[in-house]
C-alpha positions as CSV (number, residue, x, y, z in Angstrom):
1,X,0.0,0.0,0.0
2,X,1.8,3.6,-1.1
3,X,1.3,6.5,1.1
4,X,0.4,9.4,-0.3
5,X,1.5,12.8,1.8
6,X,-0.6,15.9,1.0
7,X,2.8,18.2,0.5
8,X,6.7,17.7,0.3
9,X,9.1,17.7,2.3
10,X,10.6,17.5,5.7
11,X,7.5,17.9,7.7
12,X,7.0,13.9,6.4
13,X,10.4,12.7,7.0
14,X,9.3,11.1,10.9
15,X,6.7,9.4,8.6
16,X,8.6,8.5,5.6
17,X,11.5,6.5,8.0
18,X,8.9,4.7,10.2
19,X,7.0,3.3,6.6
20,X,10.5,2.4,5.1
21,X,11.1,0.7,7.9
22,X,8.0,-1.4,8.4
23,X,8.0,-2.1,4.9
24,X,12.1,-3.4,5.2
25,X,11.0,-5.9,8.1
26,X,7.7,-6.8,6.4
27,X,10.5,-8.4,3.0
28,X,13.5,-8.5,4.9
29,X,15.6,-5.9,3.1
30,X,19.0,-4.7,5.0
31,X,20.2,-2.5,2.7
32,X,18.8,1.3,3.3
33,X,19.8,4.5,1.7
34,X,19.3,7.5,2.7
35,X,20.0,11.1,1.3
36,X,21.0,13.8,3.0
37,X,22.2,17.5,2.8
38,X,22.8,18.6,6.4
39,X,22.5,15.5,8.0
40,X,19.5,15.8,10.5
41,X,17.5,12.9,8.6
42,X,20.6,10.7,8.4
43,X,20.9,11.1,12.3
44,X,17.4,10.1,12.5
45,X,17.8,7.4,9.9
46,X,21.0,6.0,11.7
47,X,19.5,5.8,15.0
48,X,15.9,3.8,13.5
49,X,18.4,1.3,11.0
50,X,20.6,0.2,13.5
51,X,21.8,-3.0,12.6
52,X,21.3,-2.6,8.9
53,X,23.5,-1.9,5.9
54,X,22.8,1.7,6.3
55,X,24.2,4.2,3.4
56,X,24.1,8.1,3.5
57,X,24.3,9.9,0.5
58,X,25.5,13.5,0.6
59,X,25.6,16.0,-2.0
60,X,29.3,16.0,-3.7
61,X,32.2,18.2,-1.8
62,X,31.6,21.5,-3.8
63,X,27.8,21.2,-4.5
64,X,27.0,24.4,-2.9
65,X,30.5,26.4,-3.4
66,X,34.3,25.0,-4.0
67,X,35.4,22.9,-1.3
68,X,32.4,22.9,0.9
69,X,30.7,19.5,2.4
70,X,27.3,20.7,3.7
71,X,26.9,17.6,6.1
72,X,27.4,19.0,9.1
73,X,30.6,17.9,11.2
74,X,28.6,16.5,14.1
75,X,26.0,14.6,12.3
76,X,28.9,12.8,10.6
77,X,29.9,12.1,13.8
78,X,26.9,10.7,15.1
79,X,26.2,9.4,11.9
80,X,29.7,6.8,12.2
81,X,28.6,5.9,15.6
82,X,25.4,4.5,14.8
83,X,27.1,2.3,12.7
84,X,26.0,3.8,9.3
85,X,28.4,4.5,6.6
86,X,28.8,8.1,4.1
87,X,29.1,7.7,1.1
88,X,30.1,11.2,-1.0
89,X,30.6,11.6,-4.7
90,X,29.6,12.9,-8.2
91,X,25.7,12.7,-8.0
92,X,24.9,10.1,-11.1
93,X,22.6,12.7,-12.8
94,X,25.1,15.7,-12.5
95,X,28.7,16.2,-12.6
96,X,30.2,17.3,-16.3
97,X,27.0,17.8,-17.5
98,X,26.1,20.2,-15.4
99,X,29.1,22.1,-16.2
100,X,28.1,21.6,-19.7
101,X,24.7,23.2,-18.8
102,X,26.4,26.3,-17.2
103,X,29.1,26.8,-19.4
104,X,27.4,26.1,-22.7
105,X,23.7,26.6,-21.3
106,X,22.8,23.1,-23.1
107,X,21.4,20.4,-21.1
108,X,23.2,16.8,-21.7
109,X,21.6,13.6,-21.5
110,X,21.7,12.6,-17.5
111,X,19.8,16.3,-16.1
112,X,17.3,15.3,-19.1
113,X,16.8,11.8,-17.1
114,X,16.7,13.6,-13.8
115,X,13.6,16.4,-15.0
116,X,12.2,13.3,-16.4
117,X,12.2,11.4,-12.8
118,X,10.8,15.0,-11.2
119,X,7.6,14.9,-12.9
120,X,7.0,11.9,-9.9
121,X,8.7,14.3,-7.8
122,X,11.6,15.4,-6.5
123,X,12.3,12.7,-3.8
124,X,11.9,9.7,-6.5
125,X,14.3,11.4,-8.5
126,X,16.9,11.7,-6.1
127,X,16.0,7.7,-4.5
128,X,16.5,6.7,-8.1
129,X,20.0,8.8,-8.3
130,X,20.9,7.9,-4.9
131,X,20.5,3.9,-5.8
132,X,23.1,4.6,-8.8
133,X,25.6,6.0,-6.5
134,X,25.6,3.6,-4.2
135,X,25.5,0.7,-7.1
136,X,29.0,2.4,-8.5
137,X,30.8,2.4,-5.2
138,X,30.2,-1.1,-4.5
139,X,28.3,-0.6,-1.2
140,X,25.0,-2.4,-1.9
141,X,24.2,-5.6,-5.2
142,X,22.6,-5.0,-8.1
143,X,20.9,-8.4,-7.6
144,X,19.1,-7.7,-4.1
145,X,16.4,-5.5,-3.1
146,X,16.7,-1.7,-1.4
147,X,15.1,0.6,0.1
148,X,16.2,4.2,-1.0
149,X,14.6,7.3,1.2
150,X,14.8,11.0,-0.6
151,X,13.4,14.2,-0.4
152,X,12.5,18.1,-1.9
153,X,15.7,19.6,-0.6
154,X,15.5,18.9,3.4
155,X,13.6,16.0,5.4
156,X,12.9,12.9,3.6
157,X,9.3,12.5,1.3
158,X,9.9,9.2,-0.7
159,X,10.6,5.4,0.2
160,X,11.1,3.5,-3.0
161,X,11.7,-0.4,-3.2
162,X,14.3,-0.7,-5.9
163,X,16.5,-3.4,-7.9
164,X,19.5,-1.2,-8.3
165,X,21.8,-0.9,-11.3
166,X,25.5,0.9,-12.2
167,X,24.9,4.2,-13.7
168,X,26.4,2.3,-17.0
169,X,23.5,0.2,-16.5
170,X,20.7,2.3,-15.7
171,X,17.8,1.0,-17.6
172,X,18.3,-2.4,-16.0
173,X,17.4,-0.6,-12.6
174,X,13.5,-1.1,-11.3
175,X,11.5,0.6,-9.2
176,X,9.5,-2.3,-7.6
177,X,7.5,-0.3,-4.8
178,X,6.4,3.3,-4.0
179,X,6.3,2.7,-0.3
180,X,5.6,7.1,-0.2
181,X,5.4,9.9,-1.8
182,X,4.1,13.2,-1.8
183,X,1.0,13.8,-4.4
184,X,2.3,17.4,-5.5
C-alpha cells in the first residue's frame, strides 16, 4: 500500500523513516539508503536502522561552493557511531554535464533523465540517483532489493523499493515499490 503525503518535504520525514522501515521488516531488506544534505534525517535514519546496511548519501564536496561538504561535522559524527556508513561523490545525474549546462547553457543527457524522474517528484528522483551511487561504489548488489529514502531539498518525502543498477547500466534498474510519496 503507497502512502500518499498531501505536501513535500521534511514535515514527512518522521513518517517516511517509520514506513521504510515497516515495509524493510515486512521483505526482509538490509540495505537502506538515505539522502541527505545537512545530516538531521541521516541522524534520525542511523538511530531507527541500526543493525542494517545503512548508506548516507550527501551531495558531492563543492555542490554548494568550491570545497564545501554541507553535512554538518557533528551529524557525521553521530552518523559513524550509529554504525551507518557516508558515502560522498559525483551525484549520477550531475557532474560534467552540469558544467556543460552552465558553461554552454545546453542540457546533456543525465539532467534530461533527472527532469524526467521530477515529474513523480523530487524525492523519486533523487531515490533513483541515490540507488546509482551507491550501485557504482560497490556498497550495496545490483541483484538484491533496497530501500532508498529522498526528499525536496530537506527531510525525507519518498521510500522507494528498488532493484538497483551501475549508472552504465541504468535501464536495467527497477523501481519495484512506492512505499511514499508526496501527491504534488
Amino acid at each position: 500500500m503507497c502512502t500518499y503525503f498531501k505536501e513535500k518535504g521534511p514535515i514527512n520525514t518522521d513518517k517516511v523513516l517509520e514506513l521504510a522501515k515497516k515495509r524493510a521488516d515486512e521483505l526482509n531488506i538490509k540495505n537502506i539508503l538515505v539522502a541527505t544534505t545537512f545530516g538531521n534525517t541521516a541522524v534520525k535514519a542511523s538511530e531507527l536502522f541500526r543493525g542494517y546496511n545503512l548508506i548516507i548519501v550527501t551531495h558531492s564536496t563543492g555542490f554548494s561552493a568550491p570545497n564545501t561538504q554541507e553535512l554538518l561535522p557533528e551529524n557525521r559524527e553521530k552518523i559513524i557511531q550509529n554504525g551507518a556508513k557516508i558515502l560522498t561523490c559525483q551525484h549520477a545525474f550531475g557532474g560534467v554535464g552540469r558544467a556543460v549546462r552552465r558553461e554552454l547553457n545546453t542540457y546533456e543527457l543525465e539532467e534530461i533523465i533527472a527532469y524526467t524522474l521530477r515529474m513523480f517528484g523530487q524525492g523519486t528522483k533523487v531515490a533513483v540517483e541515490i540507488a546509482l551511487m551507491a550501485a557504482d561504489a560497490g556498497l550495496i548488489r545490483t541483484d538484491e532489493e533496497i530501500i532508498s529514502i529522498g526528499g525536496s531539498n530537506t527531510g525525507a518525502d519518498t521510500a522507494l523499493i528498488l532493484l538497483p543498477a551501475n549508472a552504465q547500466d541504468f535501464f536495467k534498474l527497477r523501481i519495484l515499490e512506492i512505499i511514499c510519496k508526496p501527491r504534488c
